[in-house]
KEKE-3310 file (N, C-alpha, C; in steps of 0.2 Angstrom, whole numbers, plus 5000, padded with zeros to 4 digits):
npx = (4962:4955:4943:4935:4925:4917:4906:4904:4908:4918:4925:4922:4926:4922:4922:4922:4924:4924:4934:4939:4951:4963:4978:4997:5002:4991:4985:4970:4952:4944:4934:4932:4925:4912:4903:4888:4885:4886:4873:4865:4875:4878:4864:4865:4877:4871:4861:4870:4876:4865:4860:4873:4870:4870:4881:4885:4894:4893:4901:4920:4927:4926:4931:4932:4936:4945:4951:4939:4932:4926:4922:4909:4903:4894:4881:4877:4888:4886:4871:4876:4883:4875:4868:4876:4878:4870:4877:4887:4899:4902:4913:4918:4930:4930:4933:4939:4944:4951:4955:4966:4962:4948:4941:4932:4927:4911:4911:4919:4913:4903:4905:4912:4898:4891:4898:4912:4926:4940:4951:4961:4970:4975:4991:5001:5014:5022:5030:5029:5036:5037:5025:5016:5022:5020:5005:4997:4981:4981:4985:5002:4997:4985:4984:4986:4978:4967:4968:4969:4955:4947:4952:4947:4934:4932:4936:4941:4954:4968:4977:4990:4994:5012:5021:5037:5051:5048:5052:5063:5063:5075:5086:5083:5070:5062:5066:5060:5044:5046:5047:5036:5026:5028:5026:5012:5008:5000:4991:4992:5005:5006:5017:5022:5030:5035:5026:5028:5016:5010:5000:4998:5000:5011:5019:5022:5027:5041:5048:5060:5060:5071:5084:5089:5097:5097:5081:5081:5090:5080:5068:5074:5077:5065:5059:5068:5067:5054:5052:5059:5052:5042:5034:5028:5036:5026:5021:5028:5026:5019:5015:5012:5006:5005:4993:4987:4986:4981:4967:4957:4968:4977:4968:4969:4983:4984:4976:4963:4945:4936:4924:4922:4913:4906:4912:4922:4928:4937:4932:4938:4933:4930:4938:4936:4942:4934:4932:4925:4920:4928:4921:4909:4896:4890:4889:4880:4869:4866:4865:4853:4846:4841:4853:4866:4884:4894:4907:4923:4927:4939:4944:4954:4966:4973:4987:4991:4982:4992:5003:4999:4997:5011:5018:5010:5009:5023:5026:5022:5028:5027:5028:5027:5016:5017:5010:5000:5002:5007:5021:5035:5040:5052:5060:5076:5082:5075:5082:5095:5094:5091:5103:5111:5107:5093:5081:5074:5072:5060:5050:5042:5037:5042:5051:5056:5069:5079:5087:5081:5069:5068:5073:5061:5056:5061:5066:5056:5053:5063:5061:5049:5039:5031:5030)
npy = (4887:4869:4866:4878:4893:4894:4904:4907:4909:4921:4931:4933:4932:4939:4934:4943:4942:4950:4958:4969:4964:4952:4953:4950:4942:4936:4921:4917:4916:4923:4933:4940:4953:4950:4959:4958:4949:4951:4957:4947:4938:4945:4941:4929:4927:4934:4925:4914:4919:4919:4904:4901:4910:4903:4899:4910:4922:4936:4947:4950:4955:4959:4957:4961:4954:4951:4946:4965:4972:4985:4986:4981:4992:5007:5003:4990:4985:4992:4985:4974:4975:4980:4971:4962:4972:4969:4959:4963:4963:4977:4989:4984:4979:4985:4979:4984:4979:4989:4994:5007:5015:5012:5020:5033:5049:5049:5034:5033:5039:5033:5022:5024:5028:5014:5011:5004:5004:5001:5003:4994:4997:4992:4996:4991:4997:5013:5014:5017:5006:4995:4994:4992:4980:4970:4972:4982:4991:5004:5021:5028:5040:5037:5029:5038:5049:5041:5038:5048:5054:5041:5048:5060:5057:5052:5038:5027:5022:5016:5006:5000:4990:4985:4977:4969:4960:4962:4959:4968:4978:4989:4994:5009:5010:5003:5013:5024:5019:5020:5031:5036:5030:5035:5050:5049:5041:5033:5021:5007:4996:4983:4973:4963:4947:4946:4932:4919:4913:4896:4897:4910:4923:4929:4919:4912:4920:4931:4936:4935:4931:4942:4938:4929:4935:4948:4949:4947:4959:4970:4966:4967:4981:4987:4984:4990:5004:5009:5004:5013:5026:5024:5013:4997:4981:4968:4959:4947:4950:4963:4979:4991:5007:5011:5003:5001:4987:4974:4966:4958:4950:4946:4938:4927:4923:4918:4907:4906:4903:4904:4911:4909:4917:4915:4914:4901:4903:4901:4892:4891:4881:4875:4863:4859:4862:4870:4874:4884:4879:4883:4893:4902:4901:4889:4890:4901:4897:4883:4892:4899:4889:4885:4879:4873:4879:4870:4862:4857:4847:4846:4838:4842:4836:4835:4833:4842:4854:4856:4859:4871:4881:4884:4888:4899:4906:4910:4919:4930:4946:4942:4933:4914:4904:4891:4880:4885:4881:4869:4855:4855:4846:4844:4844:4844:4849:4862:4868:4868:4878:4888:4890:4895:4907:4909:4908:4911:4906:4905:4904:4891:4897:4905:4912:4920:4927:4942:4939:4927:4928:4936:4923:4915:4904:4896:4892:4887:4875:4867:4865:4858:4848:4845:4835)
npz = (5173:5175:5175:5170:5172:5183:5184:5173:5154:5151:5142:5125:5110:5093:5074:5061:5044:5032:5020:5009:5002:5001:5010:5009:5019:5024:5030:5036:5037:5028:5019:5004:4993:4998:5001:4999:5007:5022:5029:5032:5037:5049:5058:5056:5068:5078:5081:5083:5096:5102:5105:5114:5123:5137:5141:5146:5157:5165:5154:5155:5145:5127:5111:5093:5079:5064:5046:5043:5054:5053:5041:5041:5042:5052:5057:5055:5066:5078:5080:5082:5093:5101:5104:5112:5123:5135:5140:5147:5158:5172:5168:5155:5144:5128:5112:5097:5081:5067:5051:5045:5033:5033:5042:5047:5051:5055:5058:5065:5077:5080:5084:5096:5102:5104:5113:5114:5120:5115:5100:5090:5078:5063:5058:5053:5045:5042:5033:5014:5005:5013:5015:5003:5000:5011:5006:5007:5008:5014:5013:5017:5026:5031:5043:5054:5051:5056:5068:5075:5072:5077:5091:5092:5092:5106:5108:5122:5123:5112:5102:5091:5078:5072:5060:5061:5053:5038:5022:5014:5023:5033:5047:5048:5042:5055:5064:5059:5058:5074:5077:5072:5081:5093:5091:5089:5100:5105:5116:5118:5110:5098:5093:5078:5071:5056:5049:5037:5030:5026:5013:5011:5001:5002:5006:4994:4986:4977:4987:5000:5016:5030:5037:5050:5058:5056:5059:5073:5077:5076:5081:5094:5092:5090:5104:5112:5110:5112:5126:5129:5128:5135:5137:5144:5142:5142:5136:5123:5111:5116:5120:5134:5139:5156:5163:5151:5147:5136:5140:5135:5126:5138:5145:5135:5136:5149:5150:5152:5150:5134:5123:5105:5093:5075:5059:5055:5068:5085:5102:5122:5129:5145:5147:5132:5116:5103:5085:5074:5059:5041:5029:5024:5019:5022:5036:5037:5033:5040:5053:5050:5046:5063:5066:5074:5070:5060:5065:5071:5085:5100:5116:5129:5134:5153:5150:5139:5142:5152:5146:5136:5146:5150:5138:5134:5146:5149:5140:5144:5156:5168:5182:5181:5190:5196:5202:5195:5184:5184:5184:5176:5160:5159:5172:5173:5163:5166:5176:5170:5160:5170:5175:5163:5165:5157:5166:5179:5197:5208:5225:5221:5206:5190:5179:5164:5162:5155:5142:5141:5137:5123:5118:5119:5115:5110:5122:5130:5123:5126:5139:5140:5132:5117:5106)
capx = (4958:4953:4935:4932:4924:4907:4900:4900:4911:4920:4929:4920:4927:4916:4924:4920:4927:4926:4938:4943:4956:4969:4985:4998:5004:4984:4981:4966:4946:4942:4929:4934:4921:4905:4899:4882:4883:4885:4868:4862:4880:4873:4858:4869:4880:4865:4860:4873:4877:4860:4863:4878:4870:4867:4887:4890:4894:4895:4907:4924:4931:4924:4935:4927:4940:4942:4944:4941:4928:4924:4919:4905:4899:4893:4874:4877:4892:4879:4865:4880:4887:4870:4864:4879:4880:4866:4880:4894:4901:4906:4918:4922:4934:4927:4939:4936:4949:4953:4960:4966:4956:4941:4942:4929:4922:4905:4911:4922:4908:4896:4911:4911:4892:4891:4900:4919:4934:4948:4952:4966:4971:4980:4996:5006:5020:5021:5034:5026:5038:5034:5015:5018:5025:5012:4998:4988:4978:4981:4990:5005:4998:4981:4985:4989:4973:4962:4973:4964:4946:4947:4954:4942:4928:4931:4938:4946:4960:4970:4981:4990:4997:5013:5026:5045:5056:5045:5056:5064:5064:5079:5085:5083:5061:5061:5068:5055:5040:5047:5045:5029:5023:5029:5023:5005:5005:4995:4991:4996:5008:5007:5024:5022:5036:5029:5025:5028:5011:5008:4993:4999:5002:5021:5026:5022:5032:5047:5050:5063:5061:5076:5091:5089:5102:5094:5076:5083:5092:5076:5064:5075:5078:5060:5059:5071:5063:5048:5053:5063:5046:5036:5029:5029:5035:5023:5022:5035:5024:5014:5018:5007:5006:5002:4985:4982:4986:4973:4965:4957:4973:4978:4965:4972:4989:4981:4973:4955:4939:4934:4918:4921:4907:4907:4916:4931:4930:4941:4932:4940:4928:4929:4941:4935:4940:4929:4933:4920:4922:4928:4916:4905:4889:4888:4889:4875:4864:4866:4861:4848:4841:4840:4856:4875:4888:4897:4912:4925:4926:4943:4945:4961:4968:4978:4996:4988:4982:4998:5009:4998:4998:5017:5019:5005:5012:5030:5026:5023:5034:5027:5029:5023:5014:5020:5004:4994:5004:5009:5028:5038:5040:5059:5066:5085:5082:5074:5088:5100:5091:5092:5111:5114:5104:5087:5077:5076:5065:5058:5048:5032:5037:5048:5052:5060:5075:5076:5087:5075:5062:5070:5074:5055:5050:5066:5068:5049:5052:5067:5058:5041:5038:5028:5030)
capy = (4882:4865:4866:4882:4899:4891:4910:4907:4912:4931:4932:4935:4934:4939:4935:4946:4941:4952:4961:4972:4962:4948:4956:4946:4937:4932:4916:4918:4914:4931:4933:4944:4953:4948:4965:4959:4944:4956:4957:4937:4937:4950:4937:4921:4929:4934:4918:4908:4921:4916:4900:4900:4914:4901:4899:4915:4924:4945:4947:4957:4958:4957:4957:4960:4953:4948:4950:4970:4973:4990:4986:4978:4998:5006:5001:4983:4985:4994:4980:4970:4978:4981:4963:4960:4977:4965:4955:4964:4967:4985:4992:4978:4982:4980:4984:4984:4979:4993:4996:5013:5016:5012:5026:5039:5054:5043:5027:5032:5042:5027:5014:5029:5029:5009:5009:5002:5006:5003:5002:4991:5000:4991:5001:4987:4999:5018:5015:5014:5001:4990:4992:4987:4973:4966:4972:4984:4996:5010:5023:5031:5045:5035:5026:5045:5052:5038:5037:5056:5053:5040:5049:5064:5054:5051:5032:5029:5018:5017:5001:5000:4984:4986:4969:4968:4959:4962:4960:4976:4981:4990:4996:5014:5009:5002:5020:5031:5018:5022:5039:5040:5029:5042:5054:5048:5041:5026:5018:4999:4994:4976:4971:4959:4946:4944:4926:4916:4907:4892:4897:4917:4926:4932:4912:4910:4923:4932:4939:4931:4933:4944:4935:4928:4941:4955:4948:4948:4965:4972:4965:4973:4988:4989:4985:4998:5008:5005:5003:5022:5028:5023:5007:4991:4977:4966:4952:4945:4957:4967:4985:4996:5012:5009:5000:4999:4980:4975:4961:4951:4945:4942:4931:4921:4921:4917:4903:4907:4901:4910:4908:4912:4917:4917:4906:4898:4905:4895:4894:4885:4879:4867:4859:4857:4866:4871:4874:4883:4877:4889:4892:4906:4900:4885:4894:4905:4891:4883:4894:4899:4884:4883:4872:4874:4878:4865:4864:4851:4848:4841:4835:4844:4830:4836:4835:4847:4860:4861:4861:4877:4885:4887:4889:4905:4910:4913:4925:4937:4950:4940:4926:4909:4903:4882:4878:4883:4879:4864:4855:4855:4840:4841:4846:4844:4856:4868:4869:4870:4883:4893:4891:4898:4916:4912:4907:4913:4903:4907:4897:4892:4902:4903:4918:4922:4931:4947:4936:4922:4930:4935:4914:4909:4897:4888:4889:4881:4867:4864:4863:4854:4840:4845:4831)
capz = (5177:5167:5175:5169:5175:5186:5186:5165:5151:5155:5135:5118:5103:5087:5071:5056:5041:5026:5020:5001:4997:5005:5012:5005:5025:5028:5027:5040:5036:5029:5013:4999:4987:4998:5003:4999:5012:5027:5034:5033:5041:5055:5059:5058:5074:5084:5082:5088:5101:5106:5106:5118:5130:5142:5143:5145:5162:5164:5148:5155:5137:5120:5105:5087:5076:5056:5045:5044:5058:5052:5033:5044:5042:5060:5058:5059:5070:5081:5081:5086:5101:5107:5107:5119:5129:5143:5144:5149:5168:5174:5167:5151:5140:5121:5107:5087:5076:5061:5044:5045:5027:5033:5049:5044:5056:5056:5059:5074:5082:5080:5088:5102:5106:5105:5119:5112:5126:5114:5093:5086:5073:5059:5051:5052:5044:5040:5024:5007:5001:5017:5012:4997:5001:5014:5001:5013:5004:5016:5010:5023:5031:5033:5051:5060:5052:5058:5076:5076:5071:5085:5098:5093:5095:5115:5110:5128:5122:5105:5104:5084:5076:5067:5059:5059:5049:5034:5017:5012:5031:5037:5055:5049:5043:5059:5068:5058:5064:5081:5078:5071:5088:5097:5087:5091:5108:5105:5123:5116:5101:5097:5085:5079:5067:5049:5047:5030:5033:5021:5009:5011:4994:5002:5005:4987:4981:4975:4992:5006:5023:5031:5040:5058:5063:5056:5063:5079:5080:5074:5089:5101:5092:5094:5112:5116:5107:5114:5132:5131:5126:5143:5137:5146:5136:5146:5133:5119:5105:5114:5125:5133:5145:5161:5164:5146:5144:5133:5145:5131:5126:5146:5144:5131:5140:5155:5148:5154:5145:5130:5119:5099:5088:5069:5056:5058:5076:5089:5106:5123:5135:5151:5142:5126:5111:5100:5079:5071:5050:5039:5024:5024:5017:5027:5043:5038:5033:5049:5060:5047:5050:5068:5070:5077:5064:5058:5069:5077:5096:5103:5121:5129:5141:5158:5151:5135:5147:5156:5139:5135:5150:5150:5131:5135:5153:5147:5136:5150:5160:5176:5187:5180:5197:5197:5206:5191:5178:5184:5184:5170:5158:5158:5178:5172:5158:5167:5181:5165:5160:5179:5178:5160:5165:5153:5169:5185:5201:5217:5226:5217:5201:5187:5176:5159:5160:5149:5136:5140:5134:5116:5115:5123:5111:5111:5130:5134:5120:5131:5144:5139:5126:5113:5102)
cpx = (4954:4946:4933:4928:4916:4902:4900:4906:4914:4921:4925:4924:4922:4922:4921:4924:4927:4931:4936:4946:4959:4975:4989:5003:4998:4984:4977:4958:4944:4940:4932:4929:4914:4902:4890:4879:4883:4878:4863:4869:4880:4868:4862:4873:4875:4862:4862:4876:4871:4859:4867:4878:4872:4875:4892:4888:4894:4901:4913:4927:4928:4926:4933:4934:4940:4947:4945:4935:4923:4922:4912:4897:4895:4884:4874:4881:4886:4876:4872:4882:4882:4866:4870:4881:4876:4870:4886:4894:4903:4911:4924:4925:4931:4929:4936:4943:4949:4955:4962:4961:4953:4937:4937:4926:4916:4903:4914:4920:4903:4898:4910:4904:4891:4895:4909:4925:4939:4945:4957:4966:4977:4985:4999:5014:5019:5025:5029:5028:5035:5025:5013:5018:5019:5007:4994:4989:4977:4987:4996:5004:4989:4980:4984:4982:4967:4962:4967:4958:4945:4948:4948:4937:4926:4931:4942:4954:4960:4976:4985:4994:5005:5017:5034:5045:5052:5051:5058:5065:5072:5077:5081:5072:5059:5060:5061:5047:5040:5042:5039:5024:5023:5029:5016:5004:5002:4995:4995:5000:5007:5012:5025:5030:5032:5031:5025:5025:5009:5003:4991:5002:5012:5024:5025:5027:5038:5051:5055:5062:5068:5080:5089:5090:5099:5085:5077:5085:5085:5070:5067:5077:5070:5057:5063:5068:5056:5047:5055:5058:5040:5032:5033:5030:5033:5021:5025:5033:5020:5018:5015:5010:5003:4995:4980:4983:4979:4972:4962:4962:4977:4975:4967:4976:4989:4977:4966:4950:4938:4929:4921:4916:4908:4911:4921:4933:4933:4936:4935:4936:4927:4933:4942:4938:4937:4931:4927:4921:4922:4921:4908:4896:4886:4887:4884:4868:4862:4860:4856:4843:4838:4847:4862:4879:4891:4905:4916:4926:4932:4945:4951:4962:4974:4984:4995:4988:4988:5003:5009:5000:5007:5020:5014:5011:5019:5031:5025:5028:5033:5029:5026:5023:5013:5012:4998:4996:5006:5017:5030:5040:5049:5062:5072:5084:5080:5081:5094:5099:5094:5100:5113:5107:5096:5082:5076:5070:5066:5053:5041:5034:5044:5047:5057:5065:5074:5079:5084:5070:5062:5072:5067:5054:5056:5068:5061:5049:5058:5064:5050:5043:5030:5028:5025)
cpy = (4877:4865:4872:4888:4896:4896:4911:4911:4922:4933:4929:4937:4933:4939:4937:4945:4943:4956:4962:4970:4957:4951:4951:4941:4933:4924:4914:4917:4922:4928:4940:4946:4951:4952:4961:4951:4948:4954:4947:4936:4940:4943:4931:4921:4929:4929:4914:4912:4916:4909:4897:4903:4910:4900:4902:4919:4930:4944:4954:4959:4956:4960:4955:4959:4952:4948:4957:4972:4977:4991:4984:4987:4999:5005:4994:4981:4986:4989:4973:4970:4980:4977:4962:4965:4973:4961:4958:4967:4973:4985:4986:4982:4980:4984:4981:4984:4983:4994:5003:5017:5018:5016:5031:5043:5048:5039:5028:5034:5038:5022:5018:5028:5021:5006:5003:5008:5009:4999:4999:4994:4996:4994:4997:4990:5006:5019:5013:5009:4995:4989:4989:4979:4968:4966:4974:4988:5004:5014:5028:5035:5042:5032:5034:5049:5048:5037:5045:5054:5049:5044:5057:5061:5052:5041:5031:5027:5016:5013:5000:4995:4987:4979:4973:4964:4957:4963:4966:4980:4982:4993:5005:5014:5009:5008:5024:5027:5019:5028:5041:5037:5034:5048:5053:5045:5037:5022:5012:4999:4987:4976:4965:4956:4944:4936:4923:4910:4903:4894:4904:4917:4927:4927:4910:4914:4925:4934:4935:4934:4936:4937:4932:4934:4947:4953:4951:4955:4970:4972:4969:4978:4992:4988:4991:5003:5012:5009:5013:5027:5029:5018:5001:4984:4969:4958:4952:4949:4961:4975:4989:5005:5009:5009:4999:4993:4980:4967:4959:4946:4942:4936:4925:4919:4918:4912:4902:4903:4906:4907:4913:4911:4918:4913:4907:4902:4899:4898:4887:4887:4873:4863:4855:4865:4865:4878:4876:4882:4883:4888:4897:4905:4895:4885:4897:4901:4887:4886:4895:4896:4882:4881:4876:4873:4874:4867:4856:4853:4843:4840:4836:4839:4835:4840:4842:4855:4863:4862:4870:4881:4887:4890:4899:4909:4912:4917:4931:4938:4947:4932:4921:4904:4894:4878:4878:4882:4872:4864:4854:4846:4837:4845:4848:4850:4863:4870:4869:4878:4891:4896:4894:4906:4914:4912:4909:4911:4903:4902:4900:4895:4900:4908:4917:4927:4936:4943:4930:4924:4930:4928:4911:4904:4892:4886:4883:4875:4865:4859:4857:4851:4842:4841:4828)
cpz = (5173:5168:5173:5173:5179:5184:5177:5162:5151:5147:5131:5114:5098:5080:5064:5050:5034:5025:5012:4999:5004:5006:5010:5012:5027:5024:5033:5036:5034:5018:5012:4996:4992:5004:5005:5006:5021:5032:5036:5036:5047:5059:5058:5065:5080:5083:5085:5095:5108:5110:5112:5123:5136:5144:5145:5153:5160:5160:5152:5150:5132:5115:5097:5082:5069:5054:5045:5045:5053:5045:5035:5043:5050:5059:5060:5065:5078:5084:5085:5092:5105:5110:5113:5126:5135:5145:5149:5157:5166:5172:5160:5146:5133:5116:5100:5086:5069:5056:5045:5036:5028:5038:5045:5051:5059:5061:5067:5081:5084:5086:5095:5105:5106:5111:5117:5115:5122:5106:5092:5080:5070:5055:5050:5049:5041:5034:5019:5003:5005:5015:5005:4998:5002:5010:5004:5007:5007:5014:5018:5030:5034:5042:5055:5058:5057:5066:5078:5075:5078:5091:5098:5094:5104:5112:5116:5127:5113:5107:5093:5082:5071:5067:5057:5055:5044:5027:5016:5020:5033:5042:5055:5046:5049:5064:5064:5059:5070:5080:5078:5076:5090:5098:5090:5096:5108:5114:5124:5109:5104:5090:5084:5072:5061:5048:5040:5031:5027:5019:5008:5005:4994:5001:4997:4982:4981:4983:4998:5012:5025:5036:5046:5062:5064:5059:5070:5081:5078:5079:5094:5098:5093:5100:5114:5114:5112:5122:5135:5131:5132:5140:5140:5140:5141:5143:5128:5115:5107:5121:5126:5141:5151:5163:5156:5140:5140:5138:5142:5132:5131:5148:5141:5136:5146:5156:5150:5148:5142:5124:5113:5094:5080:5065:5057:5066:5081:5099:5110:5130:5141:5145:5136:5122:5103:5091:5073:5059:5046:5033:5025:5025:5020:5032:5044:5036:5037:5053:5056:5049:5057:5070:5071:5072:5065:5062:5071:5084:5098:5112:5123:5136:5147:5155:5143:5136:5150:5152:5136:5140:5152:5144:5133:5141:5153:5143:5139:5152:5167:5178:5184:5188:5193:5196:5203:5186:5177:5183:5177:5168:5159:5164:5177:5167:5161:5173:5177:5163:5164:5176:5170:5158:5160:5158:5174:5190:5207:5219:5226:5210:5196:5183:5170:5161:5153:5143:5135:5137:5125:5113:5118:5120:5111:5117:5133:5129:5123:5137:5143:5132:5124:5107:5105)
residu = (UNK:UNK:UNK:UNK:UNK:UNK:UNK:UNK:UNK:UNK:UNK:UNK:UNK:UNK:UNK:UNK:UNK:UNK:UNK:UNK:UNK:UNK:UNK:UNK:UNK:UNK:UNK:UNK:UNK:UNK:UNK:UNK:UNK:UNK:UNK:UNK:UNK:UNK:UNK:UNK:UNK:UNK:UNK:UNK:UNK:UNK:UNK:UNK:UNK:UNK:UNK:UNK:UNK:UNK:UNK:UNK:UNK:UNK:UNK:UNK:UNK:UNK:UNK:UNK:UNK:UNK:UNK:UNK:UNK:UNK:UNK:UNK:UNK:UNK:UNK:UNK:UNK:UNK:UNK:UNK:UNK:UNK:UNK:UNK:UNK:UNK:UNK:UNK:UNK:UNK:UNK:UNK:UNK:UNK:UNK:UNK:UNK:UNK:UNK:UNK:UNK:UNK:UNK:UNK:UNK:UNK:UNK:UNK:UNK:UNK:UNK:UNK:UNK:UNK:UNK:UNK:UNK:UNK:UNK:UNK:UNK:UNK:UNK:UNK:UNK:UNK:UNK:UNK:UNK:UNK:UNK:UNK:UNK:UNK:UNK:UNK:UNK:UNK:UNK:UNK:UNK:UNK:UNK:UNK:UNK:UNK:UNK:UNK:UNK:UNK:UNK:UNK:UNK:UNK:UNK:UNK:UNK:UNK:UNK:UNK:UNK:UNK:UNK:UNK:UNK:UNK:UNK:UNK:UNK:UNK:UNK:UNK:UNK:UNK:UNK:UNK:UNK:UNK:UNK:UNK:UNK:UNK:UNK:UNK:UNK:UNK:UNK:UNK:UNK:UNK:UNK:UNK:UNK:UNK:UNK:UNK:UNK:UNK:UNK:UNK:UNK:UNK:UNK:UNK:UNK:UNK:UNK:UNK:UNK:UNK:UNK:UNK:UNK:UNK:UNK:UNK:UNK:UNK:UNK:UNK:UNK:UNK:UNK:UNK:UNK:UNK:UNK:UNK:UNK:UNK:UNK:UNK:UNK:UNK:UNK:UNK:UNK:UNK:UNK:UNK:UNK:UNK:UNK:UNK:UNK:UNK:UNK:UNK:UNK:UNK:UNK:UNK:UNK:UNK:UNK:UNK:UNK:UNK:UNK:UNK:UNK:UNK:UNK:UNK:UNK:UNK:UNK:UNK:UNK:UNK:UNK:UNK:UNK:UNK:UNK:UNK:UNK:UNK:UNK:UNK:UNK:UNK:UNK:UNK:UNK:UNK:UNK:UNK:UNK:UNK:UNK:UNK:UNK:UNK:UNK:UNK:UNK:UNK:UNK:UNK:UNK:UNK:UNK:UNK:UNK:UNK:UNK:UNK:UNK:UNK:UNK:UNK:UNK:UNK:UNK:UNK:UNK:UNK:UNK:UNK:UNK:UNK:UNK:UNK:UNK:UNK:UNK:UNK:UNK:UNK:UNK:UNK:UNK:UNK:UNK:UNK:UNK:UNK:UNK:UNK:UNK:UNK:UNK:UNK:UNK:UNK:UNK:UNK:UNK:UNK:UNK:UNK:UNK:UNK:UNK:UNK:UNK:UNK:UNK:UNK:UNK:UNK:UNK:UNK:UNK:UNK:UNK:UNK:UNK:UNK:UNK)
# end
């Protein structure tokens, strides 16, 4: 909707951005080494939360992101979740992102009594040479202990991240991360594809990304996977049991409004979006002073909006509804599309095909002009 939510922003994102080391795919806003910045980093967030109150409706999702939430330790995490607990609607979903590492008894009883729904657990891979590789500092059997500490703690939901076609990744890694999902039951996986992002330690080094071919046989072998398992494959990387989409990121896909706090946070509002400046110290000095971090503001025009919202809405298992996505910039292409199986259209709607879905990015730049 390009006016936005009247009854006030629904979606929080909080960006927390330290971390113990850089993984070597991050190229994200994320401080290394500045343990002792933490708490004037605490008091900079609740400032500009404050700030933004006024823009903010009964919160149904709030998403602690970073970054490695949980080095944030459960005291401040705490003071954090209890400044926004007045916000939130009945029954809001409000999830923490994790390092399997940093999972302790403690922390995860802290995360439980602060009122936190659902954990994203980072394993991104249960092999020791794939961890290697990325550069996590969790050692193998860390994720399944941490998977436990949370679910002893009475967390309601347990969602865990892992990446495909990671260097060194064969089909038979891929089969014994299967396993060890379905060994542990996690509610949601998200799988995602490893990115060789400009300003990342991997695109600089020795390392090549695998094959197309092998990329590719490696997504659907975790779909299938997946699928055979009792997970919904409900969007291109992510798969849950039934009712335990994570509804933040519906939001995204869904193009809702969403308020982001914290540096480098992206929020999109009434049609603006809103860039908060990476750079630690000049974030905290801001609001220190009273003022609004430093940030840009762009102006998303009509045909923007309706670029995202099909670029977004095709990444679903569901119907993209016309009427709110608006018409496609190339008609002929999409009735090309229909007639060679990637698309399939009812009236009002249009739907990815199952092998539509494995080619979205190339079927919706068909369709749409984003140049």
């Amino acid at each position: 909707m390009i006016g936005g939510d009247p009854a006030g922003v629904a979606h929080l994102y909080v960006h927390l951005p330290f971390c113990a080391s850089r993984c070597g795919y991050c190229a994200f806003v994320v401080e290394v080494g500045r343990e002792d910045a933490r708490d004037a980093y605490l008091q900079a967030l609740l400032a500009e939360l404050g700030r933004e109150r006024a823009a903010l409706g009964p919160l149904r999702t709030v998403y602690l992101g970073g970054g490695t939430p949980t080095l944030m330790g459960a005291e401040r995490l705490g003071a954090l979740l209890g400044a926004i607990r007045p916000l939130l609607a009945p029954g809001a979903e409000v999830t923490v992102e994790a390092n399997p590492e940093t999972v302790t008894q403690p922390l995860a009883e802290a995360l439980a009594q602060a009122g936190v729904t659902r954990v994203s657990l980072g394993a991104q891979s249960t092999r020791p040479h794939l961890l290697r590789v990325l550069d996590r500092r969790a050692a193998p059997g860390d994720a399944e202990r941490a998977a436990g500490l949370l679910r002893q703690a009475g967390i309601p939901q347990l969602s865990v991240d892992l990446m495909l076609a990671v260097p060194g990744q064969a089909p038979a890694d891929l089969a014994a991360d299967l396993a060890w999902v379905t060994g542990v039951g996690p509610d949601h996986v998200s799988w995602y594809e490893l990115e060789f992002k400009e300003g990342s330690a991997i695109a600089r080094g020795p390392h090549a990304a695998p094959d197309e071919d092998l990329a590719a046989d490696l997504y659907e072998q975790a779909i299938a996977g997946l699928e055979a398992a009792g997970y919904r494959w409900y969007e291109l990387a992510n798969f849950a049991r039934p009712g335990a989409e994570c509804r933040h990121s519906l939001a995204y896909w869904h193009a809702r409004d969403y308020l982001g706090l914290g540096v480098g946070a992206v929020s999109t509002i009434r049609g603006e979006r809103r860039r908060n400046a990476p750079g630690l110290d000049r974030y905290m000095r801001a609001l220190a002073a009273g003022d609004a971090p430093p940030r840009a503001t762009d102006v998303l025009d009509p045909d923007t909006l309706r670029r995202e919202r099909w670029m977004l809405g095709t990444r679903l298992d569901e119907p993209l509804d016309l009427a709110w996505a608006g018409p496609p910039d190339r008609p002929a292409a999409l009735e090309h599309l229909v007639a060679a199986g990637l698309v399939e259209r009812s009236e009002g709607t249009v739907r990815l095909t199952r092998r539509g879905r494995l080619l979205q990015n190339a079927v919706v730049q068909e369709i749409m002009d984003f140049a």
